[in-house]
mmJSON file of the N, C-alpha and C atoms, coordinates in Angstrom:
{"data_MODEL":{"atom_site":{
"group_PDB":["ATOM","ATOM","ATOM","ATOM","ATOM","ATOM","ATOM","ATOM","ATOM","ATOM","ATOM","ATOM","ATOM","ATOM","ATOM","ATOM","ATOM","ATOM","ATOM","ATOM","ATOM","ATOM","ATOM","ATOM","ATOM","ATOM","ATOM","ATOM","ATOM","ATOM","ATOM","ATOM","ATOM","ATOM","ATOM","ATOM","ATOM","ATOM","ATOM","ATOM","ATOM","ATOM","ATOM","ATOM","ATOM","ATOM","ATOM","ATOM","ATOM","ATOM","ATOM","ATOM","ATOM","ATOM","ATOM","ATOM","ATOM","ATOM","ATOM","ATOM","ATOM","ATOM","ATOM","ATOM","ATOM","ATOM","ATOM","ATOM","ATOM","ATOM","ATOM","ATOM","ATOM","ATOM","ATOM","ATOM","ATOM","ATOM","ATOM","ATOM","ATOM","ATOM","ATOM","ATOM","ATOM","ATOM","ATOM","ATOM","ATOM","ATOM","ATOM","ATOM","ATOM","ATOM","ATOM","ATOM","ATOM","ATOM","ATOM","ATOM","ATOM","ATOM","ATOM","ATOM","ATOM","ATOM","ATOM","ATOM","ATOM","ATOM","ATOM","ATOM","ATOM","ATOM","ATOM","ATOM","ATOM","ATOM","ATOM","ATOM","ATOM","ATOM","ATOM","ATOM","ATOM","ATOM","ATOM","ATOM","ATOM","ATOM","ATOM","ATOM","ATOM","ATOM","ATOM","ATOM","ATOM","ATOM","ATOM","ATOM","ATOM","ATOM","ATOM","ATOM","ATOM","ATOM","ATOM","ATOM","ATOM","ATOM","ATOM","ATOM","ATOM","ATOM","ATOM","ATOM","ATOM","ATOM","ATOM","ATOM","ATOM","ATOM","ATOM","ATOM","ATOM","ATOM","ATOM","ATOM","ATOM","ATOM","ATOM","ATOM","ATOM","ATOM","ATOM","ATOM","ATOM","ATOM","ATOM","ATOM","ATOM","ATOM","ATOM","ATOM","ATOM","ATOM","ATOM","ATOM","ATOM","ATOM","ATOM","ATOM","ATOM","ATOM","ATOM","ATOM","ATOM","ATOM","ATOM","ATOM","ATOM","ATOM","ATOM","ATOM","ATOM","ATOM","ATOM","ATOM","ATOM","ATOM","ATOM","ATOM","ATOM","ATOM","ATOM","ATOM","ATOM","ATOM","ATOM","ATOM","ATOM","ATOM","ATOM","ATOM","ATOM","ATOM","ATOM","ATOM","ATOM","ATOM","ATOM","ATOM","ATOM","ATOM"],
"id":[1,2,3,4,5,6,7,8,9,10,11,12,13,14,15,16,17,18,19,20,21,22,23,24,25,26,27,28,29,30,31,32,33,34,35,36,37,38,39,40,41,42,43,44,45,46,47,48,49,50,51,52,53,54,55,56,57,58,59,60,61,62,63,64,65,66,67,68,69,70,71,72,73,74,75,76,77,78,79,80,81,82,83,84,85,86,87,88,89,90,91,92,93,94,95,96,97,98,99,100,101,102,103,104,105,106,107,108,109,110,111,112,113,114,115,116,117,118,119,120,121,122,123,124,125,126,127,128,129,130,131,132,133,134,135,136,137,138,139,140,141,142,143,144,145,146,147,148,149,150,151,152,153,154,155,156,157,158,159,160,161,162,163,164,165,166,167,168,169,170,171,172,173,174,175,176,177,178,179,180,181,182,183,184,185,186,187,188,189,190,191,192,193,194,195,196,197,198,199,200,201,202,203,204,205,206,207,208,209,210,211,212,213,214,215,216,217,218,219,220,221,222,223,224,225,226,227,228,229,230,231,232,233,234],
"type_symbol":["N","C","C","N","C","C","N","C","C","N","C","C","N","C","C","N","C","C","N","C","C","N","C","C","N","C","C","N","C","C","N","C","C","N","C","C","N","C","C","N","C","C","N","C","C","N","C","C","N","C","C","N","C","C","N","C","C","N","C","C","N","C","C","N","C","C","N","C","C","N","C","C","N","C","C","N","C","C","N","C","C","N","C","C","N","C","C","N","C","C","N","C","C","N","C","C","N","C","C","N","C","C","N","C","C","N","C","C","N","C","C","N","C","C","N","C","C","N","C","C","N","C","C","N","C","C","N","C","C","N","C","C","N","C","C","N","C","C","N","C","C","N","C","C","N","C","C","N","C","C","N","C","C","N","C","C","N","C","C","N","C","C","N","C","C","N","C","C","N","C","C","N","C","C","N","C","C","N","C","C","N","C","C","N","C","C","N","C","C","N","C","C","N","C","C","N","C","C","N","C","C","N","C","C","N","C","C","N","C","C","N","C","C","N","C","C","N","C","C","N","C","C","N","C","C","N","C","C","N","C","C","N","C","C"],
"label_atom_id":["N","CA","C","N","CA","C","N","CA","C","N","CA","C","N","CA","C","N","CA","C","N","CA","C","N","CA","C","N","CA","C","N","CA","C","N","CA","C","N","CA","C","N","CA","C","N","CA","C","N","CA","C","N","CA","C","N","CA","C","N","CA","C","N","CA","C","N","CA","C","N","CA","C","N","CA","C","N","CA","C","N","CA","C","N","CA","C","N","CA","C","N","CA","C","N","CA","C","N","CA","C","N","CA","C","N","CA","C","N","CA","C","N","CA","C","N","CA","C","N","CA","C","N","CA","C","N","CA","C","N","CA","C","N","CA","C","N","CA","C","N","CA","C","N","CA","C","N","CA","C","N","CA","C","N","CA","C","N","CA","C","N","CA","C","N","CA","C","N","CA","C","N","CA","C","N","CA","C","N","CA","C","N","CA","C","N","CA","C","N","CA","C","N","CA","C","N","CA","C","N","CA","C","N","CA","C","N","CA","C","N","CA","C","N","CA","C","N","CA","C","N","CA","C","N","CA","C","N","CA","C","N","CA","C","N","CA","C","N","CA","C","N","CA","C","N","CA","C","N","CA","C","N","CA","C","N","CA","C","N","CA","C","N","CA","C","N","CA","C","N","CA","C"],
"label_alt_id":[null,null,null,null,null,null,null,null,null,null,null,null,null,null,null,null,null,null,null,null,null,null,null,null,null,null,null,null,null,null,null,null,null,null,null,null,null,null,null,null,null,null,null,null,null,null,null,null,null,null,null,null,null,null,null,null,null,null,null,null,null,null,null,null,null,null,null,null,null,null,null,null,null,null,null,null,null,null,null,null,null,null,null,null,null,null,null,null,null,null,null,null,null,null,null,null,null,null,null,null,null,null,null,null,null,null,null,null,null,null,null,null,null,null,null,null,null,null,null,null,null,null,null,null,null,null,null,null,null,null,null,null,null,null,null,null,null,null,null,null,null,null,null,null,null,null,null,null,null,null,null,null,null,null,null,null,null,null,null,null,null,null,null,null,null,null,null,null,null,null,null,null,null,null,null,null,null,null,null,null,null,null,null,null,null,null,null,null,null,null,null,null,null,null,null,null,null,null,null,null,null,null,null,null,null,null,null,null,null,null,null,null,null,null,null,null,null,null,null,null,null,null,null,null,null,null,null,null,null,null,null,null,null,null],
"label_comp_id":["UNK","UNK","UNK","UNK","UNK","UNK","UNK","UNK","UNK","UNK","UNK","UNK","UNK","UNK","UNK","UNK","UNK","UNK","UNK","UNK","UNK","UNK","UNK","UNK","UNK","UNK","UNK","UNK","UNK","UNK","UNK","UNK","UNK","UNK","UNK","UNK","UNK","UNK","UNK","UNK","UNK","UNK","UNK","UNK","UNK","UNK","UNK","UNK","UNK","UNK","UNK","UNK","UNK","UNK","UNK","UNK","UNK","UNK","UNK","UNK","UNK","UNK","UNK","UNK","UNK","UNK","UNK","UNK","UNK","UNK","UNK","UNK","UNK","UNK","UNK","UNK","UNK","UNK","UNK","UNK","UNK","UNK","UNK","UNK","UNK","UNK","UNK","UNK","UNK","UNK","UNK","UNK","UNK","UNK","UNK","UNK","UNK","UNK","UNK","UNK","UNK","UNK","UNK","UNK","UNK","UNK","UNK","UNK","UNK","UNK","UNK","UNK","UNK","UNK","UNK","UNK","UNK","UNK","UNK","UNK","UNK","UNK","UNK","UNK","UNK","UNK","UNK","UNK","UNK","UNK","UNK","UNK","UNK","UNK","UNK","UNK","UNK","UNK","UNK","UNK","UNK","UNK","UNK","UNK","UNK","UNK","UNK","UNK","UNK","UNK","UNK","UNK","UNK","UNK","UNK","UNK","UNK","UNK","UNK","UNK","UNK","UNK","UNK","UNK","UNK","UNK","UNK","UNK","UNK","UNK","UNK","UNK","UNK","UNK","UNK","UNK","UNK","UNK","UNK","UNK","UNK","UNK","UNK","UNK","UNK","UNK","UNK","UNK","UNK","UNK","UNK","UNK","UNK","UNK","UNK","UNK","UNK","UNK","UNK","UNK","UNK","UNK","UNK","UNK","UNK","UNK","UNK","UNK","UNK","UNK","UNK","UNK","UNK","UNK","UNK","UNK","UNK","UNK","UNK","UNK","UNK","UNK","UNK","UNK","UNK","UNK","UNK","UNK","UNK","UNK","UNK","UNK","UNK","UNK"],
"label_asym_id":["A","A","A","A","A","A","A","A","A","A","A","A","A","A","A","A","A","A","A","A","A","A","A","A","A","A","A","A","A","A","A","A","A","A","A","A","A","A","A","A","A","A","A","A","A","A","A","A","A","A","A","A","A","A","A","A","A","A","A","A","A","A","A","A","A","A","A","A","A","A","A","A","A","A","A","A","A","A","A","A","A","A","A","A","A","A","A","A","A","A","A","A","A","A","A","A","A","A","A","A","A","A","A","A","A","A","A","A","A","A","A","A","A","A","A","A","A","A","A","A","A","A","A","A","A","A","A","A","A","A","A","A","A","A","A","A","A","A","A","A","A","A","A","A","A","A","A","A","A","A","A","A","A","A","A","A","A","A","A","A","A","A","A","A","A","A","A","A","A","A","A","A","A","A","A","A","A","A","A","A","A","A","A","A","A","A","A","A","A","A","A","A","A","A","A","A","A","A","A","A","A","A","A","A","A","A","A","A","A","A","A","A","A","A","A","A","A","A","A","A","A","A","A","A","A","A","A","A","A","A","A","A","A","A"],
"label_entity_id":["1","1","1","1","1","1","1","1","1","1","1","1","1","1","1","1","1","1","1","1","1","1","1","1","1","1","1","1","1","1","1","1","1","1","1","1","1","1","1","1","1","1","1","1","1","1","1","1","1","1","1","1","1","1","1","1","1","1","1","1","1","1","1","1","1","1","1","1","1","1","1","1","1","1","1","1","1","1","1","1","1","1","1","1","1","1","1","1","1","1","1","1","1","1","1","1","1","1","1","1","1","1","1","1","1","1","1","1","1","1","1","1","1","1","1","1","1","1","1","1","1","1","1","1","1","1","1","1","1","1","1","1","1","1","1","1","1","1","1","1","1","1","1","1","1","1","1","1","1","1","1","1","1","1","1","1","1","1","1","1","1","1","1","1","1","1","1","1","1","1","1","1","1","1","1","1","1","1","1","1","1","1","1","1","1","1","1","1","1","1","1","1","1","1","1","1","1","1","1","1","1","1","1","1","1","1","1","1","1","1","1","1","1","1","1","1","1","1","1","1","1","1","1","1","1","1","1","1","1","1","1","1","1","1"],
"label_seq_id":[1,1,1,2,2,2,3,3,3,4,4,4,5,5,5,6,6,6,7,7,7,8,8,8,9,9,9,10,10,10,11,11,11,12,12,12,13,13,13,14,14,14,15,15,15,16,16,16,17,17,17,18,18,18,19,19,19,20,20,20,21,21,21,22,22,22,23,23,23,24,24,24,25,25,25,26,26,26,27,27,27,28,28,28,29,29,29,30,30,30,31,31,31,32,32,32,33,33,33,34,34,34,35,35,35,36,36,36,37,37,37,38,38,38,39,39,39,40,40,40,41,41,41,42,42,42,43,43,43,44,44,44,45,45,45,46,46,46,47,47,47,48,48,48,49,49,49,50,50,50,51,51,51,52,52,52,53,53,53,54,54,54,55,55,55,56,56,56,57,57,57,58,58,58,59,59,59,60,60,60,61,61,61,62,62,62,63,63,63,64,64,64,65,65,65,66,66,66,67,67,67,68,68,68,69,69,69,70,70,70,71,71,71,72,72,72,73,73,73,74,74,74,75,75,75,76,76,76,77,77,77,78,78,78],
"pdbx_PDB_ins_code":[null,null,null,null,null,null,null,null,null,null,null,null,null,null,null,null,null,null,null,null,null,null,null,null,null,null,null,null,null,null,null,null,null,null,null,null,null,null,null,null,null,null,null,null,null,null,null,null,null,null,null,null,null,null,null,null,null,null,null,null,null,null,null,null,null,null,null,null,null,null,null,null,null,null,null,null,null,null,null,null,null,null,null,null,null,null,null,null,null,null,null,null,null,null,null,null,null,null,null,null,null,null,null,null,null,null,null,null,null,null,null,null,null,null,null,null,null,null,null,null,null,null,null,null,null,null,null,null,null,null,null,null,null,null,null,null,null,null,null,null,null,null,null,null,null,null,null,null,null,null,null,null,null,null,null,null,null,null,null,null,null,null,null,null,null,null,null,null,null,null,null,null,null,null,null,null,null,null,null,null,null,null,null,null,null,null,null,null,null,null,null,null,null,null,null,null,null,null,null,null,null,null,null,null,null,null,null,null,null,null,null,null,null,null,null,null,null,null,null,null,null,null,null,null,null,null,null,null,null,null,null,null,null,null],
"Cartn_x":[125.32,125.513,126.666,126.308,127.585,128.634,130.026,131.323,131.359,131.511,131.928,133.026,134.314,135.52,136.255,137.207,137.231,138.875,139.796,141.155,141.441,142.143,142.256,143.662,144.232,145.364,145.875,144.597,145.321,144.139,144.443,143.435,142.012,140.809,139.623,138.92,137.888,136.358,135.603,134.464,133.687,132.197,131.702,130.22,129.142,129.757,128.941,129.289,130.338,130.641,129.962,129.482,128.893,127.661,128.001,127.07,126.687,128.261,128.045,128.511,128.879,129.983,131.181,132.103,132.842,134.115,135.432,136.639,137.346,138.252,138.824,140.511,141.412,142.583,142.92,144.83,145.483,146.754,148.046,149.203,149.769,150.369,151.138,152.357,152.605,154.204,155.118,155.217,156.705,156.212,155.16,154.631,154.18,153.358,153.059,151.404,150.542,149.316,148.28,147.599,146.349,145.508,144.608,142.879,142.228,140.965,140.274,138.659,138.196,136.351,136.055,135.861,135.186,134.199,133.576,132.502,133.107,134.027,134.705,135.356,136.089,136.853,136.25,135.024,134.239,133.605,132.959,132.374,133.021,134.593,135.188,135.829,135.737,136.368,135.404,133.924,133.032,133.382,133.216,133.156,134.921,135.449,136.702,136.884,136.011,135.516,134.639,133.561,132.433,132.991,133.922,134.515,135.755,136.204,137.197,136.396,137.424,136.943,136.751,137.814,137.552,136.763,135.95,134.576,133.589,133.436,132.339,132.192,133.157,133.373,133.223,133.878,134.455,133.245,132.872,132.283,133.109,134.456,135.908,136.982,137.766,138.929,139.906,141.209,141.95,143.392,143.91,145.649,146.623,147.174,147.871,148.891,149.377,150.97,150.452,149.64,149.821,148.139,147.794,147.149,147.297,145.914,146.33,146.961,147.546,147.955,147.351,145.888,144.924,144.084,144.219,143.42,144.888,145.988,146.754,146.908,146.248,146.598,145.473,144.408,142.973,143.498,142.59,143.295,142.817,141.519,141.254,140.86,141.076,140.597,139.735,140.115,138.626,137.813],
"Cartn_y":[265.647,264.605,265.012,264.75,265.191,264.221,264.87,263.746,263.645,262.082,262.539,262.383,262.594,262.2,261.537,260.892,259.806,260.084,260.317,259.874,258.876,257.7,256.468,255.974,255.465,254.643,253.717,253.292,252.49,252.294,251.821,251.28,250.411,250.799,249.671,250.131,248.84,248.822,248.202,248.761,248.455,248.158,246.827,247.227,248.303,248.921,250.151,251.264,251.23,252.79,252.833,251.271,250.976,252.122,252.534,253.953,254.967,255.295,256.712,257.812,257.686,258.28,259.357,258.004,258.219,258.489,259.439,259.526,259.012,258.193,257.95,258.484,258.858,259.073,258.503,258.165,257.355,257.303,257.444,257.591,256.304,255.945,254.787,254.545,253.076,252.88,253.917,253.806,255.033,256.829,256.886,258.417,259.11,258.378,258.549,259.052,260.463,260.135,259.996,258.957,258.187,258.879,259.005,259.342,257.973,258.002,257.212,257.245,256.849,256.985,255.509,255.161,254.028,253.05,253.942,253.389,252.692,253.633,253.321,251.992,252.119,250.835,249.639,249.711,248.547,247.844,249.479,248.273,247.892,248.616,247.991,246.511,246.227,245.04,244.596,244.678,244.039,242.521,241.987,240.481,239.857,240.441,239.982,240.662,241.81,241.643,240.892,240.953,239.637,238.466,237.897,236.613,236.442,237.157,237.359,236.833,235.663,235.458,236.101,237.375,238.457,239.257,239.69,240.238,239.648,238.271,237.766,237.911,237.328,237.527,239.094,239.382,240.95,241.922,241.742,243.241,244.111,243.912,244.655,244.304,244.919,244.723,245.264,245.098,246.38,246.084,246.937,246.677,247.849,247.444,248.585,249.132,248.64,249.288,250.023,249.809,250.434,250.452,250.866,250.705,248.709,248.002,246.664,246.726,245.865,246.058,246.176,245.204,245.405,246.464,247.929,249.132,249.872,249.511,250.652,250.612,249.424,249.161,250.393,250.424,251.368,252.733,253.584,254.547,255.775,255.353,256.708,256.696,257.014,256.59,257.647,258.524,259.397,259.867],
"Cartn_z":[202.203,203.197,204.127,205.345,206.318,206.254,206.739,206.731,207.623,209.058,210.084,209.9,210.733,211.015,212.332,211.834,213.304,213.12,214.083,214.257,215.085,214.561,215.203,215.616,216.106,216.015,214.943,214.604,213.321,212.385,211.444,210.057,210.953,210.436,210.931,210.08,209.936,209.213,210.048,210.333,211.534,211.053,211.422,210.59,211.388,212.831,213.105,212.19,211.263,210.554,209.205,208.831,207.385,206.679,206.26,205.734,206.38,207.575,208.086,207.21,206.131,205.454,206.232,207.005,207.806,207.248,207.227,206.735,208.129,208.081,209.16,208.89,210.219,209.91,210.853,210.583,211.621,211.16,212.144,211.675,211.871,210.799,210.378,211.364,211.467,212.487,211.717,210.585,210.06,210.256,211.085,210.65,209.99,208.79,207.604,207.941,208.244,208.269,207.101,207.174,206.328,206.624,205.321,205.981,204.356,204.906,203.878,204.615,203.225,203.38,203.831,204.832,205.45,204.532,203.979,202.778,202.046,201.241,199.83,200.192,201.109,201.44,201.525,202.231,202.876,201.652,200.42,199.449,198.375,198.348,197.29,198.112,199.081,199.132,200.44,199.952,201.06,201.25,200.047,200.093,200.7,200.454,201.517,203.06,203.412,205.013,205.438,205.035,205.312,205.395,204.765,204.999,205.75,206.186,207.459,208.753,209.283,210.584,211.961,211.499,212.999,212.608,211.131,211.35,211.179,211.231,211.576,213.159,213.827,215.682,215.569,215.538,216.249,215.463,214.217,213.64,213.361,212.887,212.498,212.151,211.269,210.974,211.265,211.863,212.211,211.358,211.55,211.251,211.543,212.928,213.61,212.608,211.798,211.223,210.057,208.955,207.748,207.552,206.108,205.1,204.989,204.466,204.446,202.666,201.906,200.826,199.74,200.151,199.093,199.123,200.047,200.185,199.624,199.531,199.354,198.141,196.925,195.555,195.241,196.172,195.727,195.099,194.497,193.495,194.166,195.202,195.564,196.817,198.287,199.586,200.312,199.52,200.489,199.094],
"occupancy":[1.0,1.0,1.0,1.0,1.0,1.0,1.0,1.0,1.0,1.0,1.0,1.0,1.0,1.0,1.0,1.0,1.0,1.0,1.0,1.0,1.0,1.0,1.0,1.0,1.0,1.0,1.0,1.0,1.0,1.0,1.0,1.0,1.0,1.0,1.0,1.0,1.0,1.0,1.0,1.0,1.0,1.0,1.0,1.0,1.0,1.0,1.0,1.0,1.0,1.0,1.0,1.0,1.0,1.0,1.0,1.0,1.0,1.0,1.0,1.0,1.0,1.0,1.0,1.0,1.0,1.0,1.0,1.0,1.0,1.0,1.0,1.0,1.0,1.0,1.0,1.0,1.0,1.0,1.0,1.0,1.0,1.0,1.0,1.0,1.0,1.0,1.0,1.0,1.0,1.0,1.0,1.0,1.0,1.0,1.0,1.0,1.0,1.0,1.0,1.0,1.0,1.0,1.0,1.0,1.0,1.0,1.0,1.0,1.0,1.0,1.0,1.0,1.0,1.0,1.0,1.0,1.0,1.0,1.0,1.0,1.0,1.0,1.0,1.0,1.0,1.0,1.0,1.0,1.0,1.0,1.0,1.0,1.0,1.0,1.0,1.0,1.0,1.0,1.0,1.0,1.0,1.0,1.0,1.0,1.0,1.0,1.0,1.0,1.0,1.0,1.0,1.0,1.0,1.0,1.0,1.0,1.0,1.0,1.0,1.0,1.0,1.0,1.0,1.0,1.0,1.0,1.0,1.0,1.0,1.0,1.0,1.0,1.0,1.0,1.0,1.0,1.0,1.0,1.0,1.0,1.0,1.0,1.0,1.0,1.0,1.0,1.0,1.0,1.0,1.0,1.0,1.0,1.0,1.0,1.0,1.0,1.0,1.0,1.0,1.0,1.0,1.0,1.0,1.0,1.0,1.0,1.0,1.0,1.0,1.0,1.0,1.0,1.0,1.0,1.0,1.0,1.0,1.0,1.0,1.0,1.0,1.0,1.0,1.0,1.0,1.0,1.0,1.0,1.0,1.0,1.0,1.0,1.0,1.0],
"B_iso_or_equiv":[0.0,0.0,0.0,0.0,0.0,0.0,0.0,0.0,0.0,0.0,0.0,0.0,0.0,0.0,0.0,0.0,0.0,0.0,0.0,0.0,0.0,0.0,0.0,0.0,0.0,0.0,0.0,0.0,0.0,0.0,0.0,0.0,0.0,0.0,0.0,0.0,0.0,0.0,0.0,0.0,0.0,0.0,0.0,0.0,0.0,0.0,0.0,0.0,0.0,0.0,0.0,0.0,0.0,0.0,0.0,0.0,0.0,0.0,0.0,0.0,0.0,0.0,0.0,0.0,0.0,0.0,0.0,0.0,0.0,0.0,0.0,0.0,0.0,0.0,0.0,0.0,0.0,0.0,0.0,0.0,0.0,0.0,0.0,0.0,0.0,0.0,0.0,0.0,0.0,0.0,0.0,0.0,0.0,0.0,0.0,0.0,0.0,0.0,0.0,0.0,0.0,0.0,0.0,0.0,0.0,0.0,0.0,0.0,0.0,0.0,0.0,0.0,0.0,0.0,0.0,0.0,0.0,0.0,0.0,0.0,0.0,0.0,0.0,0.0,0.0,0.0,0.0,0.0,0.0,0.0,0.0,0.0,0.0,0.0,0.0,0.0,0.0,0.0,0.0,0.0,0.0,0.0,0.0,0.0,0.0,0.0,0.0,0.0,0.0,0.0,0.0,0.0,0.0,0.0,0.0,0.0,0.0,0.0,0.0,0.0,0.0,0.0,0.0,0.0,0.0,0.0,0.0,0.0,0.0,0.0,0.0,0.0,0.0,0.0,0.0,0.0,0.0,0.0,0.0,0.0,0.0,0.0,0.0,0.0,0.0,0.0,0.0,0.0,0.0,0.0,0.0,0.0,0.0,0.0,0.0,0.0,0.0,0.0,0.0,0.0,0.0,0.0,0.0,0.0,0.0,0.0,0.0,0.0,0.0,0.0,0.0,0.0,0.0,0.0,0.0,0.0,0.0,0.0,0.0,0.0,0.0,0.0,0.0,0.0,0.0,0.0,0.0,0.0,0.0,0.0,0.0,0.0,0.0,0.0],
"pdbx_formal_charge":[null,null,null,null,null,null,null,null,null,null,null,null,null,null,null,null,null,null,null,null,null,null,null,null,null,null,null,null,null,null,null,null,null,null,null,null,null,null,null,null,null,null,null,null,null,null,null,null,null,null,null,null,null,null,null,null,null,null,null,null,null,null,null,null,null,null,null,null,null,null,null,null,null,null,null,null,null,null,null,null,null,null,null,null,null,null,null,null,null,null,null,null,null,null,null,null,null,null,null,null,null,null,null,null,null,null,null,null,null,null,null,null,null,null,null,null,null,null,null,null,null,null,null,null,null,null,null,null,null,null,null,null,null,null,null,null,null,null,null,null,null,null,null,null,null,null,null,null,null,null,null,null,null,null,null,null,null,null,null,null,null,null,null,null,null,null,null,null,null,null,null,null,null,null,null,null,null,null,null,null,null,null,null,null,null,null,null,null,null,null,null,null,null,null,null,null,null,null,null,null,null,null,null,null,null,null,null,null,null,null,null,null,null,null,null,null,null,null,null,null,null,null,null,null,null,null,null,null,null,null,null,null,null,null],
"auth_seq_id":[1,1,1,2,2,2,3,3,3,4,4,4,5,5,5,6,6,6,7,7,7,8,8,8,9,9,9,10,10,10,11,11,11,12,12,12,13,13,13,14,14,14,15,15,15,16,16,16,17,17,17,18,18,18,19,19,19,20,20,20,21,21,21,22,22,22,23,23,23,24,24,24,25,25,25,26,26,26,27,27,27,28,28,28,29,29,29,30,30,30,31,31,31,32,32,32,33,33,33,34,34,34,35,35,35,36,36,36,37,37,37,38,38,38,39,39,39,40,40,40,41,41,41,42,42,42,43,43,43,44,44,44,45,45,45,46,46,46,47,47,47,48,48,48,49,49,49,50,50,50,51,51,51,52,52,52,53,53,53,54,54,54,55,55,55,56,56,56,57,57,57,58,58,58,59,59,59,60,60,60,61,61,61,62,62,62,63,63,63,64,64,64,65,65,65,66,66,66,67,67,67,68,68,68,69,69,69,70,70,70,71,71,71,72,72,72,73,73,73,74,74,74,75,75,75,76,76,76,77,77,77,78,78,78],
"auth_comp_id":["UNK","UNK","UNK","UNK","UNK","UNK","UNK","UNK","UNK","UNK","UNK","UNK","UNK","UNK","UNK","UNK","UNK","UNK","UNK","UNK","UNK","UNK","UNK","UNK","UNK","UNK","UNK","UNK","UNK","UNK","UNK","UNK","UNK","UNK","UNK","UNK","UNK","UNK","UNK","UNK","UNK","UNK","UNK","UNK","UNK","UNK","UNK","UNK","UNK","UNK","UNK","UNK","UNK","UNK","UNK","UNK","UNK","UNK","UNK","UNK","UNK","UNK","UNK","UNK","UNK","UNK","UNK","UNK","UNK","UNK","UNK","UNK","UNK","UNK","UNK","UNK","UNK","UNK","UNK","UNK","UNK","UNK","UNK","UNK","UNK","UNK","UNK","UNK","UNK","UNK","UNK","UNK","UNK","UNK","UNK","UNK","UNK","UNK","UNK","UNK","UNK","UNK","UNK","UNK","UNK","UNK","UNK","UNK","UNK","UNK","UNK","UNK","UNK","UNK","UNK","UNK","UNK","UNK","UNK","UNK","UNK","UNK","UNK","UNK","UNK","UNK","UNK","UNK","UNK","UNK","UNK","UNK","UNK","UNK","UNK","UNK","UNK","UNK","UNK","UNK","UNK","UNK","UNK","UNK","UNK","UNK","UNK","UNK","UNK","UNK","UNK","UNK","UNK","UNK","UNK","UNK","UNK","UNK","UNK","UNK","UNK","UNK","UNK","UNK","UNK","UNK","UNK","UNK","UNK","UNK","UNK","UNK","UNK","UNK","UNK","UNK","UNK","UNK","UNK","UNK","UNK","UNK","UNK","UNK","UNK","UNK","UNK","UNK","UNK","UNK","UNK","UNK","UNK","UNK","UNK","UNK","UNK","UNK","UNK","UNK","UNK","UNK","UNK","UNK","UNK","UNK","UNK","UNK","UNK","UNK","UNK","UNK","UNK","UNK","UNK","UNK","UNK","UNK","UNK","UNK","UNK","UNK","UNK","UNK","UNK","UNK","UNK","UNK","UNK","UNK","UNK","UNK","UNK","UNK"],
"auth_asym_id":["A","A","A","A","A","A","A","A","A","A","A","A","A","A","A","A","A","A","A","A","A","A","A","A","A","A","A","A","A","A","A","A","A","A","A","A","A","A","A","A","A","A","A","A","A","A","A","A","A","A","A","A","A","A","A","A","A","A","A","A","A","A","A","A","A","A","A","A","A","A","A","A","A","A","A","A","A","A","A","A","A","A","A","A","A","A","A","A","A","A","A","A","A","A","A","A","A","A","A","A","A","A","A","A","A","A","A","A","A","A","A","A","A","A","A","A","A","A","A","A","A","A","A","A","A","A","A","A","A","A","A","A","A","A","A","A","A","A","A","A","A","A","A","A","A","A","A","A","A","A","A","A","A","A","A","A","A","A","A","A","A","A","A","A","A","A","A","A","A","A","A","A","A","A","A","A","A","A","A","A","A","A","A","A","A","A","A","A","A","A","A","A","A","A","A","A","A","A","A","A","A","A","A","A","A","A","A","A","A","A","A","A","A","A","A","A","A","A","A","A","A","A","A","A","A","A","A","A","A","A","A","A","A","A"],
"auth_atom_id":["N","CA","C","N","CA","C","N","CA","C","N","CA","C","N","CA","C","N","CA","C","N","CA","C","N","CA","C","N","CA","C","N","CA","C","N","CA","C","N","CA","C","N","CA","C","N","CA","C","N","CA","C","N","CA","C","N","CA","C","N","CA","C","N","CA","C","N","CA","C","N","CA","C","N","CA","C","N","CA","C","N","CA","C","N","CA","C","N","CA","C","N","CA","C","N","CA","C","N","CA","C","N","CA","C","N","CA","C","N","CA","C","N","CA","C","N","CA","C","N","CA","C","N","CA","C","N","CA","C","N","CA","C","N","CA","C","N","CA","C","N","CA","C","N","CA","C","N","CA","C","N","CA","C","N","CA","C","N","CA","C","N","CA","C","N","CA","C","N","CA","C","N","CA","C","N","CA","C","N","CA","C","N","CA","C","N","CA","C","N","CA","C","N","CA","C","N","CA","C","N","CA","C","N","CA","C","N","CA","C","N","CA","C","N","CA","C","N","CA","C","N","CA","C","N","CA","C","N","CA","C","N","CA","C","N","CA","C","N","CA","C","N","CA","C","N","CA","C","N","CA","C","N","CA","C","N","CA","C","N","CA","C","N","CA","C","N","CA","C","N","CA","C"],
"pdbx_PDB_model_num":[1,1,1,1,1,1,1,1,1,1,1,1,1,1,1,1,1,1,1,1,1,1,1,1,1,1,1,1,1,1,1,1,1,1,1,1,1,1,1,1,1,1,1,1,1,1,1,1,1,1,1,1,1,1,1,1,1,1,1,1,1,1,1,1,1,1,1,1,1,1,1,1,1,1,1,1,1,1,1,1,1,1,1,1,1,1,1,1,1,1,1,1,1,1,1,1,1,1,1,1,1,1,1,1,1,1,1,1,1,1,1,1,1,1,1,1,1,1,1,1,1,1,1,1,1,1,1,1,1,1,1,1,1,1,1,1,1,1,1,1,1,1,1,1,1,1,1,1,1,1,1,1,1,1,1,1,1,1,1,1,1,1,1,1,1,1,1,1,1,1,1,1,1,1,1,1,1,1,1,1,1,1,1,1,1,1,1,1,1,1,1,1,1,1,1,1,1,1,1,1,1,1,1,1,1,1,1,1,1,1,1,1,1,1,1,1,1,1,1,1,1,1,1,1,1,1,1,1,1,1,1,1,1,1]
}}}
């Protein structure tokens, strides 16, 4: 299966990336750079994006500064 890769500005889950098996990267406000599997993220914590009110509107989640806290407890991101 191919990986694509995306460098972003900040953390997102997008329901256009939902089973691209996408790695996304993005450097943190302190300079810290992230990468993580779009997938992994989305279905370990589908049911708390689906119920977010900016991805029901929007089709995304973002968060300019970090990792959100409940992806950074995760044990494995790509």
């Amino acid at each position: 299966m191919t990986t694509n890769n995306i460098t972003t500005k900040r953390f997102v889950i997008r329901k256009t990336l939902i089973n691209t098996n996408t790695v996304i990267t993005f450097t943190t406000n302190k300079g810290k750079k992230v990468s993580y599997n779009h997938d992994k993220v989305y279905n370990a914590h589908k049911k708390r994006f689906e119920s977010m009110p900016c991805f029901v509107k929007y089709k995304s989640y973002t968060n300019t500064n970090n990792l959100p806290v409940f992806v950074r407890n995760m044990k494995e991101l790509v």
